[in-house]
C-alpha positions as CSV (number, residue, x, y, z in Angstrom):
1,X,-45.1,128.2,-107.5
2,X,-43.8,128.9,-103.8
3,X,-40.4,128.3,-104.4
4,X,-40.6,130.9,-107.4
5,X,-42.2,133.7,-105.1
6,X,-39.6,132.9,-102.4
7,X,-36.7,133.0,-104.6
8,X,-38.1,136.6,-106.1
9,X,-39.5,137.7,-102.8
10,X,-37.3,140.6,-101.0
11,X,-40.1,141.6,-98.0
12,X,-40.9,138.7,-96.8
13,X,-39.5,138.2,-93.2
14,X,-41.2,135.2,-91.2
15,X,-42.1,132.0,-93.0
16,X,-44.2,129.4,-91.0
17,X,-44.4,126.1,-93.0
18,X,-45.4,124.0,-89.2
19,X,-48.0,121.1,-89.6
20,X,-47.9,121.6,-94.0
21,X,-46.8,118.0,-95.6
22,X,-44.0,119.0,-97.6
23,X,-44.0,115.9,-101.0
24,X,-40.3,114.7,-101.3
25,X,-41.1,115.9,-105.2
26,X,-41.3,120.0,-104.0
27,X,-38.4,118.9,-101.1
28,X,-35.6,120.5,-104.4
29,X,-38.0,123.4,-105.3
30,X,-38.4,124.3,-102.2
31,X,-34.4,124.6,-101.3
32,X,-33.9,126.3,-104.5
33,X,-36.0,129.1,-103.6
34,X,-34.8,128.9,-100.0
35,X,-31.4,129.9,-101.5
36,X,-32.3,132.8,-103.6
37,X,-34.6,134.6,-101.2
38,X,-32.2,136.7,-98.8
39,X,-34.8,138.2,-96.8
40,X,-36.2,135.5,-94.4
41,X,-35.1,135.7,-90.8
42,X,-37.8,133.2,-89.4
43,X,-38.0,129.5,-90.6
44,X,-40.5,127.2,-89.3
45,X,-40.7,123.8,-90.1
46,X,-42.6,122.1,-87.7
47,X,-44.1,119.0,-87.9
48,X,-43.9,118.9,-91.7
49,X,-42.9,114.7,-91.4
50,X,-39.5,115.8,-93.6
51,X,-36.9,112.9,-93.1
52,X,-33.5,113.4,-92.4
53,X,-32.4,113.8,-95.7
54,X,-35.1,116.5,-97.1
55,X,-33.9,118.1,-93.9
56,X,-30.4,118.1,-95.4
57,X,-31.1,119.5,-98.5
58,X,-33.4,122.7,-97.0
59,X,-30.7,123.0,-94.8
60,X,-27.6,123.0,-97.4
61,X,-29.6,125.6,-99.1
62,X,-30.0,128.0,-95.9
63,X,-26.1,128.0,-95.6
64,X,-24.6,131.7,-95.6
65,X,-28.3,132.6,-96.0
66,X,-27.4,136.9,-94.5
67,X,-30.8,137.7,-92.5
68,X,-31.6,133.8,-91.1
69,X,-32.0,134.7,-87.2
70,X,-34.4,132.1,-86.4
71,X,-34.9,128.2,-87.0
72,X,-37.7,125.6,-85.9
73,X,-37.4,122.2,-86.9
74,X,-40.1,120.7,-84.5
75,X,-40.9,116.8,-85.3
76,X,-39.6,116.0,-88.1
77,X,-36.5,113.2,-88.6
78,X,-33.2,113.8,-88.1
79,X,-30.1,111.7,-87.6
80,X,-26.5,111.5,-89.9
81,X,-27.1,114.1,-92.7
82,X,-30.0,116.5,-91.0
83,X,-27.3,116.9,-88.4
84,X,-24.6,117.3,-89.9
85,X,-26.0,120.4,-91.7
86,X,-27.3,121.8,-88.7
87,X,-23.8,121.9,-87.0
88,X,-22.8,123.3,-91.1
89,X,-25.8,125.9,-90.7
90,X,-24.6,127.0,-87.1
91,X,-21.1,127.6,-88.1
92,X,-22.1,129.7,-91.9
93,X,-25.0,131.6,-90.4
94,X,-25.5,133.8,-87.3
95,X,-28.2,132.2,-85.7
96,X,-29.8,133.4,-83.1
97,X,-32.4,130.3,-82.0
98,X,-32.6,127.3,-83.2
99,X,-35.5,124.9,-82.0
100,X,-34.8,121.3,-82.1
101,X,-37.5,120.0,-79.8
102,X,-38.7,116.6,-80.0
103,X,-36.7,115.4,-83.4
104,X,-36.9,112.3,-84.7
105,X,-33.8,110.3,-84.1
106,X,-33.9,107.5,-85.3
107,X,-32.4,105.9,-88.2
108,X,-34.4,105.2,-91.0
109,X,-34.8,101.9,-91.5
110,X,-33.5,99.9,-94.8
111,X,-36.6,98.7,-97.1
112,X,-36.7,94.6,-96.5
113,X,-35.4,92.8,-99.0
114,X,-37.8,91.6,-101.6
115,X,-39.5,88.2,-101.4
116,X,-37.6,86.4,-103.5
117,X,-34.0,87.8,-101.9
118,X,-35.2,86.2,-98.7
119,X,-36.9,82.8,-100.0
120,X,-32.9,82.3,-101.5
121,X,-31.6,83.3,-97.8
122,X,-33.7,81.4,-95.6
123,X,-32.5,78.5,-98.1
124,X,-29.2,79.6,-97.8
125,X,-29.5,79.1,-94.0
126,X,-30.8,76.0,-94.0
127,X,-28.3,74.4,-96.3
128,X,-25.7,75.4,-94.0
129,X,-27.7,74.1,-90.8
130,X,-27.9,70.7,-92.5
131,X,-24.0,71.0,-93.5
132,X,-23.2,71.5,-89.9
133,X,-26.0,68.6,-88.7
134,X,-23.7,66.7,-91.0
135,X,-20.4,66.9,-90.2
């Protein structure tokens, strides 16, 4: 529902979205309606626990945006992609602040292996402890 009144808004100039937990699921939405509207000139994301990858997409979606002015991006992940649109973002749009404070910069990391990936490792291992005990 917000990403269809954003992407049919025209008067809508400041958009504060700080502290709101933003579901991977309306990450898309969002961005979609993010692209349409072209009368935001205030963006604040703060603390909305996006990874680097939602930030990516928002971000992709904000390129060549014409009235973007300001951006906040406050506590929320950011490393390879989230970056790398920033420095897209900053070279498309006239920016005029741009609030990176406390990010998130770590790397996010890979899911563990499941159980039975690292029963057949830790056997793995072992077998070639014992072939080196042997020779």
């Amino acid at each position: 529902v917000l990403a269809r009144a954003l992407a049919r808004n025209t008067w809508l100039c400041s958009l504060n979205l700080g502290g709101s937990i933003i579901s991977p699921a309306a990450i898309g939405p969002l961005s979609f309606g993010l692209r349409l509207n072209r009368s935001l000139s205030e963006l604040i994301l703060d603390g909305c626990a996006l990874e680097d990858d939602q930030i990516a997409v928002i971000l992709q979606a904000l390129q060549e945006h014409p009235t973007l002015r300001s951006l906040s991006l406050q506590q929320n992940a950011c490393h390879d992609q989230g970056m790398g649109a920033i420095a897209a973002l900053l070279h498309y749009n006239e920016l005029e602040e741009l609030d990176m404070s406390y990010l998130i910069r770590k790397k996010k990391q890979p899911d563990p292996p499941p159980a039975e990936e690292q029963e057949k490792t830790a056997e793995e291992e072992s077998k070639s402890d014992d072939q080196q005990a042997n020779e």
